[in-house]
DRENMI-29637 format. One record per residue: x, y, z of N, C-alpha, C in turn. Coordinates in steps of 0.05 Angstrom, whole numbers, padded with zeros to 5 digits, always signed. Layout:
XYZXYZXYZ;...
REM end
This chain:
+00017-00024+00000+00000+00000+00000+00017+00025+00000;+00034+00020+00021+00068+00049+00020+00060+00055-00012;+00078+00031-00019+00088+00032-00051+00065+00047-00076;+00043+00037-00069+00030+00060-00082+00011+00086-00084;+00019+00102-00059+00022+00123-00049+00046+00132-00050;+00066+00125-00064+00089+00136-00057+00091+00157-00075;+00080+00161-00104+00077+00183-00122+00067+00204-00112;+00040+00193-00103+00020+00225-00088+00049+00240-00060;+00054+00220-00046+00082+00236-00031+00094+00252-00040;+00111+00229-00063+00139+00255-00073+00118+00277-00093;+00096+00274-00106+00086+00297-00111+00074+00322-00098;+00072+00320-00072+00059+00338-00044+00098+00354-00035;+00112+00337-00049+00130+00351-00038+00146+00365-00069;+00147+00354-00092+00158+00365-00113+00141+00392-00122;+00119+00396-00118+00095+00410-00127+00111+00449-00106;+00113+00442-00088+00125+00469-00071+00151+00470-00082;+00167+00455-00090+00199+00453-00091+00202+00460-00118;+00179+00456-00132+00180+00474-00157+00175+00503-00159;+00144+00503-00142+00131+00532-00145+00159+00553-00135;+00166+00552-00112+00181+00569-00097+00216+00566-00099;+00219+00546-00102+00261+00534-00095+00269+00536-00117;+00249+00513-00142+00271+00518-00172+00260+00545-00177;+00250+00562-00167+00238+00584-00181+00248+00608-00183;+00274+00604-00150+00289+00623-00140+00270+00639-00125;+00248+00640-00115+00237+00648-00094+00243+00652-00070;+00254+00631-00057+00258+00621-00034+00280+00608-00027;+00305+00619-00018+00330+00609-00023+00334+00593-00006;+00366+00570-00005+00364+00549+00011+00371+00549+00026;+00370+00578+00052+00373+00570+00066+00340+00581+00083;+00330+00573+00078+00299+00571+00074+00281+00561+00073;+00297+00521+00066+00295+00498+00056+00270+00493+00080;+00267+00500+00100+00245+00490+00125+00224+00502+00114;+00220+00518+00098+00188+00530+00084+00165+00505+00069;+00190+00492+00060+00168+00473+00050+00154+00453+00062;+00160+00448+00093+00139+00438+00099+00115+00451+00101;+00118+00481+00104+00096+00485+00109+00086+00497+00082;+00099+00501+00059+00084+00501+00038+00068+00485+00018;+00081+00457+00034+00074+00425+00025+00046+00429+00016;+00032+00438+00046+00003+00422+00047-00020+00448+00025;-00005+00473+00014-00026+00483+00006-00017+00474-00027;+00010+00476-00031+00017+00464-00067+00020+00438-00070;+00024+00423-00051+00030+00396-00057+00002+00385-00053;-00018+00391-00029-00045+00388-00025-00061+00393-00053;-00057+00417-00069-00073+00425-00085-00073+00403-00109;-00040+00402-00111-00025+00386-00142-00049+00357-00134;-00046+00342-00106-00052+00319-00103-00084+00310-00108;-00098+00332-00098-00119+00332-00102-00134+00336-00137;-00122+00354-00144-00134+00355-00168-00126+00332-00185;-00092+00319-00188-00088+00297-00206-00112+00275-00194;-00118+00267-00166-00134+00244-00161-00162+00247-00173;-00176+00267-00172-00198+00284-00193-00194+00275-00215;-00174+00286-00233-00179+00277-00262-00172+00250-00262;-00161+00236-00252-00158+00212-00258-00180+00191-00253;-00197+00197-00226-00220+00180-00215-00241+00187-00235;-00242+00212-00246-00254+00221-00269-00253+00202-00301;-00232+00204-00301-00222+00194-00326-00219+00215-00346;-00211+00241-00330-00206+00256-00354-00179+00263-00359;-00167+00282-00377-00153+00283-00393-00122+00310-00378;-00103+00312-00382-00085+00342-00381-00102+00361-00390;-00128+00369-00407-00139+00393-00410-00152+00400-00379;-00171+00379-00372-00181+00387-00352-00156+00389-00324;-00142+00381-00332-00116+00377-00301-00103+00413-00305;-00102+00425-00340-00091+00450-00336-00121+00467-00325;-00141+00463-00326-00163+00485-00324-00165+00479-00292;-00163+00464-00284-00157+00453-00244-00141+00468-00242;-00118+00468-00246-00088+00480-00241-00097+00519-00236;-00114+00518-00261-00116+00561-00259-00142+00558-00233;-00162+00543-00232-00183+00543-00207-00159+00548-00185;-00133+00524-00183-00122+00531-00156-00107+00566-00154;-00101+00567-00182-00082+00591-00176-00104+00614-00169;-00134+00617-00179-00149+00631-00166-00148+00635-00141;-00150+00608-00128-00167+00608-00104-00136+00611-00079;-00111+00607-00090-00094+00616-00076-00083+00652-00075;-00072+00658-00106-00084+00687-00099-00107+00708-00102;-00131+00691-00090-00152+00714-00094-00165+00710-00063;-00160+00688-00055-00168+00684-00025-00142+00679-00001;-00120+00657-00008-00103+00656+00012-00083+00672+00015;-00067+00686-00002-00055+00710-00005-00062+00738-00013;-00084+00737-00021-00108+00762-00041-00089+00780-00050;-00060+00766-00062-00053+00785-00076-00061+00794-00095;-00078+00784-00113-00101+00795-00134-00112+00823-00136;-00113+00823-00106-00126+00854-00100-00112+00869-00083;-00095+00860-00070-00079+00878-00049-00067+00892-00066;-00063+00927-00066-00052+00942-00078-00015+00948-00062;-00016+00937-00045+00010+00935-00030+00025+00909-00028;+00013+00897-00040+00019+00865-00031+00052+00858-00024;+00067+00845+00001+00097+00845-00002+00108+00879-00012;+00093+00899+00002+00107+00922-00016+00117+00921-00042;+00107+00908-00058+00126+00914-00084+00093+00930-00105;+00069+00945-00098+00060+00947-00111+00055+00939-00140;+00048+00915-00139+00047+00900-00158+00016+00900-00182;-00004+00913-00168-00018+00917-00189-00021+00949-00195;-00001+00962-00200+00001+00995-00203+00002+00985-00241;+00015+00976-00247+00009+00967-00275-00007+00957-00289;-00021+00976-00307-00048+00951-00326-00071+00960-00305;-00072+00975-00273-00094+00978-00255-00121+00975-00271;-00143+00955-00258-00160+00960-00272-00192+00971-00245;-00194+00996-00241-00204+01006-00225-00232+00995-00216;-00250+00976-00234-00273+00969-00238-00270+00944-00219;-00244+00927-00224-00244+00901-00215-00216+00907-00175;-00203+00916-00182-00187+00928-00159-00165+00916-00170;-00151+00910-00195-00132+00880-00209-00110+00905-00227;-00087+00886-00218-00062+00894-00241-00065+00875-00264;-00078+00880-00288-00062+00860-00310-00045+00849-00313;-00028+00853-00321-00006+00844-00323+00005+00819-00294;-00002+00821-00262+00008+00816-00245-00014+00786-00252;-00034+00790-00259-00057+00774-00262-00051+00752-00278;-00040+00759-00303-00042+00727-00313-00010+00728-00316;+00014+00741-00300+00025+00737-00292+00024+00713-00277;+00021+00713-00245+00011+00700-00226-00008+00683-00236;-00020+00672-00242-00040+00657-00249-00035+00638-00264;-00004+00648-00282+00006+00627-00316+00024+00607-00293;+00036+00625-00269+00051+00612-00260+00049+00585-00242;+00025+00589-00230+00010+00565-00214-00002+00550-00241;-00018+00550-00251-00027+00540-00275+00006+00519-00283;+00002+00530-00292+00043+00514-00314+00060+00499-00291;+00070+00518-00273+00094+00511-00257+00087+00495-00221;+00066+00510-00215+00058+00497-00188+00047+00475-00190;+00028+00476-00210+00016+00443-00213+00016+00420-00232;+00012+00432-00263+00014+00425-00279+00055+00405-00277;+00054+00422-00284+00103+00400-00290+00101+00391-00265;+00098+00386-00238+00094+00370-00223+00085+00339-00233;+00057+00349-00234+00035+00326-00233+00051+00305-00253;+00047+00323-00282+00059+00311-00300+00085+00294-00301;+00103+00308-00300+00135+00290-00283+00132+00267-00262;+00115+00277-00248+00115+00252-00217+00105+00230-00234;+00076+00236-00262+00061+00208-00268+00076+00206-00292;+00095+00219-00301+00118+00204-00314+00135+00187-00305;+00140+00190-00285+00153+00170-00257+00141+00146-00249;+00118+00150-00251+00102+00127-00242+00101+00111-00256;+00092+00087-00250+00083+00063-00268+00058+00063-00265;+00042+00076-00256+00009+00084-00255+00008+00108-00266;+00008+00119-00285+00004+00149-00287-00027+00158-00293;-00045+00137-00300-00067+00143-00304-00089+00129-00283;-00075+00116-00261-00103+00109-00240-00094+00123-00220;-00118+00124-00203-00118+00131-00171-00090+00125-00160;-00079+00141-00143-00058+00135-00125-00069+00131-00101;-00084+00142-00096-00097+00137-00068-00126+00126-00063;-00122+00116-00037-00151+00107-00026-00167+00125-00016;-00194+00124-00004-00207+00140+00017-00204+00154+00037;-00180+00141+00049-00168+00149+00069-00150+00160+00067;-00126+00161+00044-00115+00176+00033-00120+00194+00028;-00139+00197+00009-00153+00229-00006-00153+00249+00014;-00178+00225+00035-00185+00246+00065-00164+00262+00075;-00143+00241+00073-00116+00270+00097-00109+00288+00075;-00102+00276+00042-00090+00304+00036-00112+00323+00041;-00135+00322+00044-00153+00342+00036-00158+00360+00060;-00153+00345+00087-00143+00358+00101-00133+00380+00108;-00105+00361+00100-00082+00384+00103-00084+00397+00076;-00093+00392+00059-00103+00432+00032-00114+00446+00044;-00142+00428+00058-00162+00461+00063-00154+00468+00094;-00144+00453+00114-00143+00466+00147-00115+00474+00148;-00095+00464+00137-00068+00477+00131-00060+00491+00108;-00063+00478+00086-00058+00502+00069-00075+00524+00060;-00095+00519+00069-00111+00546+00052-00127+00558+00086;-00128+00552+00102-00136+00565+00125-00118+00580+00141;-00096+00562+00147-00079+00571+00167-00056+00587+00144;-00052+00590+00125-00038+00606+00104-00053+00633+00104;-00083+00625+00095-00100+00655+00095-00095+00671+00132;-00098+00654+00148-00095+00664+00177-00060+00682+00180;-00045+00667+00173-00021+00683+00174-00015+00703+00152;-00019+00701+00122-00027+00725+00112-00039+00743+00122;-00050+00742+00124-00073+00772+00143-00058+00775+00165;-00043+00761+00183-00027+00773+00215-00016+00786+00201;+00006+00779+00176+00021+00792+00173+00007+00819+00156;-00008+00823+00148-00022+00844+00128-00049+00846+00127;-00055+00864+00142-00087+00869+00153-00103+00864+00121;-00098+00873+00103-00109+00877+00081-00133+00851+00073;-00158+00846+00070-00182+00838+00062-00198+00847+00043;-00189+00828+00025-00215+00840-00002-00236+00837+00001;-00248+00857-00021-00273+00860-00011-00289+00839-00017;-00324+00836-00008-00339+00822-00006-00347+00807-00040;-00344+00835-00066-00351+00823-00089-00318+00814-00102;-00310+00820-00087-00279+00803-00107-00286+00774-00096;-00285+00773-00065-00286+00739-00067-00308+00731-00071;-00328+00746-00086-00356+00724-00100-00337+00732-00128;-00324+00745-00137-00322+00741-00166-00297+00715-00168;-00283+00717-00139-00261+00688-00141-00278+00671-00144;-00300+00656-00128-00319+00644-00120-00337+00633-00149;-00347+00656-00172-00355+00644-00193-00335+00637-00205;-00307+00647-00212-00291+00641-00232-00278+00605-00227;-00277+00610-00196-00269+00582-00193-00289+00555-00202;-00313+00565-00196-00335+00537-00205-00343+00544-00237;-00339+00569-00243-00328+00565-00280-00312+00543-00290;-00298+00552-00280-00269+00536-00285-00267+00498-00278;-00276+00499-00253-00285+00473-00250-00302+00455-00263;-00328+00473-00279-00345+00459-00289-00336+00463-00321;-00322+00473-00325-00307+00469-00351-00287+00446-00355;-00271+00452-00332-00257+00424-00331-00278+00394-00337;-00299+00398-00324-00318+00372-00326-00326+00369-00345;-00337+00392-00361-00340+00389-00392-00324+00391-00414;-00294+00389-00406-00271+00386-00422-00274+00355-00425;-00272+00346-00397-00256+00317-00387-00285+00300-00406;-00309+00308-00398-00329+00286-00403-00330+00278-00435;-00318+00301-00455-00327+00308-00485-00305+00276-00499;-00321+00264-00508-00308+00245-00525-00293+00263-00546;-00256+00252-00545-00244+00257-00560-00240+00246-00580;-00234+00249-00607-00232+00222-00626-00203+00231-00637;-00188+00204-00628-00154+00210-00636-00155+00219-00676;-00143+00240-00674-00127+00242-00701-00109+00221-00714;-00102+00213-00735-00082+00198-00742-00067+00212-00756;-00046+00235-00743-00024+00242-00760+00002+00246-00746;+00016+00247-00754+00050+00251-00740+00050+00269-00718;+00071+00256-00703+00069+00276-00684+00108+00293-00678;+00107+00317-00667+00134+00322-00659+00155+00296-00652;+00179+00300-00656+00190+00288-00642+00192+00295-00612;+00204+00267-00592+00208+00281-00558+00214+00300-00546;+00237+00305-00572+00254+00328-00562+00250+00350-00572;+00238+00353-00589+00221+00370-00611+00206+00384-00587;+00179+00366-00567+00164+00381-00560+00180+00385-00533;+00195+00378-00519+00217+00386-00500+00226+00420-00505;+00233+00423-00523+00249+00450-00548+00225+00466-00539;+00204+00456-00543+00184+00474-00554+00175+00487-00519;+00161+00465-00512+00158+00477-00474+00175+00497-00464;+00205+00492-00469+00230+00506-00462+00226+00531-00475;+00229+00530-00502+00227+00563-00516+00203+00574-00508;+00180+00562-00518+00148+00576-00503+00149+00595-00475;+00162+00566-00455+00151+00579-00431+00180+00604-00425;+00204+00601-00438+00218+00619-00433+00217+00651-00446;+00201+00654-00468+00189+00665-00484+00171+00690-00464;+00161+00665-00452+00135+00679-00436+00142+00694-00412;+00163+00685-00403+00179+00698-00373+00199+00729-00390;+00207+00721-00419+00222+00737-00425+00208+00756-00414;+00168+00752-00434+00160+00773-00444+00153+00789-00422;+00142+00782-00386+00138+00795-00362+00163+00813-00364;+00195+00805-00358+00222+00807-00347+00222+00839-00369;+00214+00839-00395+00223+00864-00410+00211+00880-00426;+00186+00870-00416+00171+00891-00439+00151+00910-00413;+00159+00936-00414+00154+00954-00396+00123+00968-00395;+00106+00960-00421+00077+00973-00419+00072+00950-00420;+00049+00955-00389+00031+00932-00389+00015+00926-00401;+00008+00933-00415-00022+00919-00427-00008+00906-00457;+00026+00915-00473+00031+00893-00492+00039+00870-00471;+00060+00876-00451+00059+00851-00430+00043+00833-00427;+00020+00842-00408-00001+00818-00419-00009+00811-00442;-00018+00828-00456-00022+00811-00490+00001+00801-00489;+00026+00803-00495+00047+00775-00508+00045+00753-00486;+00044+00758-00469+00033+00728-00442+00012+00714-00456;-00005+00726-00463-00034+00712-00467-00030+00702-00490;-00017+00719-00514-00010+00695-00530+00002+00675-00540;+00029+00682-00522+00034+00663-00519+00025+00634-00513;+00001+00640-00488-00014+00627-00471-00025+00608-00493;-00037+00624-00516-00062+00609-00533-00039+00592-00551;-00019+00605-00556-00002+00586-00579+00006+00553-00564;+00010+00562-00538+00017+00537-00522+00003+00515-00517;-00019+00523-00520-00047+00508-00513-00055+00496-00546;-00049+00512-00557-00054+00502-00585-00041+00483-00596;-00015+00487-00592+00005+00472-00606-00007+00443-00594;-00011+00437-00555-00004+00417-00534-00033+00405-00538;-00053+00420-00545-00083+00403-00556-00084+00386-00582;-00064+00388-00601-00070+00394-00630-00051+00367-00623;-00031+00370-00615-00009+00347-00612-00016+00327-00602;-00031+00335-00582-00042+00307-00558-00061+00288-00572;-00068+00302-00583-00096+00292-00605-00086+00270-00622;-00073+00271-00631-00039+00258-00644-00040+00227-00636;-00050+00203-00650-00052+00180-00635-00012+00172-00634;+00001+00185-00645+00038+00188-00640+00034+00198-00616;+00024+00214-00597+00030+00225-00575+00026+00202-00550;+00054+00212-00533+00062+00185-00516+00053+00204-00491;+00060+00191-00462+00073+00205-00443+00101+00214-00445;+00117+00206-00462+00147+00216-00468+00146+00250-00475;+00122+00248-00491+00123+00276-00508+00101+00290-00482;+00091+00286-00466+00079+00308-00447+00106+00314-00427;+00119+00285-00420+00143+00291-00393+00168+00305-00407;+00167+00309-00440+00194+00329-00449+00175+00357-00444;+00153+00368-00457+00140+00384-00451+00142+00400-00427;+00131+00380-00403+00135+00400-00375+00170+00395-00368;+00182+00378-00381+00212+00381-00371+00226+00403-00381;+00216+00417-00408+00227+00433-00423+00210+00463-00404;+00192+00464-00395+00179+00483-00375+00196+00482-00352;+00199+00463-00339+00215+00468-00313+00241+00477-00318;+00255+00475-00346+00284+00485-00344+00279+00512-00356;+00258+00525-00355+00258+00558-00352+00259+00564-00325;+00251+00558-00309+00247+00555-00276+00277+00556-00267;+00295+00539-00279+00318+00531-00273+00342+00558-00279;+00335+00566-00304+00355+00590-00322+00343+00612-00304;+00308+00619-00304+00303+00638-00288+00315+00643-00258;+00306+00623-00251+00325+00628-00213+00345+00647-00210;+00378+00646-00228+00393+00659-00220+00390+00684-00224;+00370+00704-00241+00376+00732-00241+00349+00735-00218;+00338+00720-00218+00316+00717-00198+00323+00733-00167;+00313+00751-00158+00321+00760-00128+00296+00752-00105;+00310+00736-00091+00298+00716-00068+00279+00743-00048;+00255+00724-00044+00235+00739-00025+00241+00746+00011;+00275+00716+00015+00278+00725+00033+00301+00727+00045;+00318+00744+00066+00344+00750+00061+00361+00727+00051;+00382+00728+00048+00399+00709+00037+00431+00718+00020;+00450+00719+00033+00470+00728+00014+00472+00718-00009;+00485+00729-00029+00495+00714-00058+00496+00701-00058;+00527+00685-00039+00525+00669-00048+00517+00644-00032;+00500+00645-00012+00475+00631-00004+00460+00622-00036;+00444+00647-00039+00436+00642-00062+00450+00635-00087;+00467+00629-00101+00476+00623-00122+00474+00587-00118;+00484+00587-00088+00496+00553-00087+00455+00543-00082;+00445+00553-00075+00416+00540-00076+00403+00543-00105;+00401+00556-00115+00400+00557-00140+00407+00531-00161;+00440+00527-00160+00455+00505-00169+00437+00479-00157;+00437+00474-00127+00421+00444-00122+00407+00448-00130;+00380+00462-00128+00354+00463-00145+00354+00460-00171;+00371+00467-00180+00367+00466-00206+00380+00433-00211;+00402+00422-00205+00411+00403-00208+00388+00377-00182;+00376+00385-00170+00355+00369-00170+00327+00359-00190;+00329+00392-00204+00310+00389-00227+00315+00382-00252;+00335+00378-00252+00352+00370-00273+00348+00330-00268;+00352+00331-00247+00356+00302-00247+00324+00286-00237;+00304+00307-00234+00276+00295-00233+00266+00289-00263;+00279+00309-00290+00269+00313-00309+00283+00280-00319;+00307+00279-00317+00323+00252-00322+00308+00226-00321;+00295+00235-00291+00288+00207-00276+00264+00192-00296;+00241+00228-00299+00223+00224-00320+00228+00210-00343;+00253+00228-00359+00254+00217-00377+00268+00181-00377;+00279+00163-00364+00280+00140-00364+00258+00130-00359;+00250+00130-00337+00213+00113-00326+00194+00119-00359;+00195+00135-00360+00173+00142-00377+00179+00126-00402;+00206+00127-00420+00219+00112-00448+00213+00072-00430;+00228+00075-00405+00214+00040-00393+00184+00034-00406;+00172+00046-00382+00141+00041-00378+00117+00051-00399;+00129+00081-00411+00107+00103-00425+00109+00103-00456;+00121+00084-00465+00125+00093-00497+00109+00081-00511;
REM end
């Protein structure tokens, strides 16, 4: 029974170690954050893969889960969505959109990043790892604790210490507008997952081909936040990026050539933007250089060698 729960584990723990460490967020000497960031990214990742899978649906509905969590983390447990001070770095002074209380730009900023990097290249890598990648990992009793520790540790006692530290509370119609967007989103996922697909029969990328492609895409997309100074082309080149990504990864999947090889090069080629990003990256919390440089290097050479791991299990078990 260990043995197969052991994916949902190392995914409750790879799911934070992505969002925040390979990200350069959170430098290593810092490394004690993730327990306590476990239970709200690693809780979220766990829950939603056991969803689509008991479901029987597909990576479309696992990416439309993935933006529900990044909602419901910054619009309720951090409300950086709306905090106009958020971490002092005034982050939605750009793109402000006065009607909604929202920075553009910070929006599907934040949002691409949980979506893609917090849950999505997790999920995906861990059930490249697996020799189950498409059933249940867990039992009843299983489910029960992660679910737990998501909603009484990660999303309660996270929202509780957010607020000690920052009085700030959005208002009453932002969290009904989190509130519809999230059960949008959810019930889209259900009507993604339920829609009979009918495989295509034509060629598909090579492995490394769609590896290339995740890598340039998602680095593309960090370029386009890192240097383009008016917000509103900012967000437009995010977003379309967004749609070209989605396009390419629907159109492909469809693809009866499409393996698990070609989804685990995909998010492997995503996480090594995570990897190049970190070092110009400036950590959220003190840390000398070269503290940070040498955490950086393990992270990254841990993610380096998760993507590895993928890629062997997966050419074994996934081809």
């Amino acid at each position: 029974m260990l043995k197969r729960t052991l994916p949902a584990l190392g995914l409750f723990f790879l799911a934070p170690l992505v969002a925040e460490f390979v990200l350069g967020n959170i430098p290593i000497t810092a490394l004690y954050a993730l327990l306590m960031l476990a239970p709200l990214y690693g809780g979220g990742a766990v829950l939603i893969r056991e969803l689509v899978r008991r479901r029987g649906w597909g990576y479309p509905s696992m990416v439309l889960l993935a933006l529900a969590y990044g909602v419901l983390e910054e619009g309720v447990t951090t409300m950086s969505l709306f905090n106009p001070n958020y971490a002092d770095l005034r982050l939605l002074d750009p793109g402000y959109l006065p009607a909604l209380g929202m920075g553009t730009p910070w929006t599907v900023f934040v949002l691409g990043l949980h979506t893609v990097w917090s849950i999505t290249v997790p999920i995906v890598l861990m059930e490249s790892i697996s020799r189950r990648p498409r059933e249940p990992w867990l039992g009843k009793v299983g489910l029960s604790v992660y679910g737990v520790l998501f909603v009484l540790v990660g999303v309660v006692a996270t929202t509780a210490f957010a607020i000690s530290n920052d009085p700030f509370v959005a208002a009453p119609a932002q969290f009904a507008g989190v509130a519809v967007a999230i059960v949008v989103l959810v019930a889209l996922a259900a009507w993604v997952g339920n829609r009979a697909q009918a495989q295509v029969r034509s060629g598909v990328p090579a492995v490394w081909l769609a590896g290339l492609s995740g890598l340039v895409l998602s680095s593309a997309w960090m370029l386009a936040n890192d240097l383009i100074h008016n917000a509103w082309i900012d967000a437009a080149a995010m977003l379309a990026i967004d749609v070209l990504g989605a396009i390419l990864l629907v159109t492909w999947s469809r693809r009866t050539g499409w393996t698990q090889r070609h989804s685990m090069a995909a998010a492997g080629g995503a996480l090594l933007t995570y990897v190049w990003h970190a070092f110009p990256e400036s950590p959220i919390f003190a840390a000398s250089k070269t503290a940070d440089l040498i955490g950086n290097a393990v992270f990254a050479l841990i993610a380096v060698g998760v993507i590895a791991l993928a890629a062997v299990k997966s050419r074994q078990t996934h081809s």
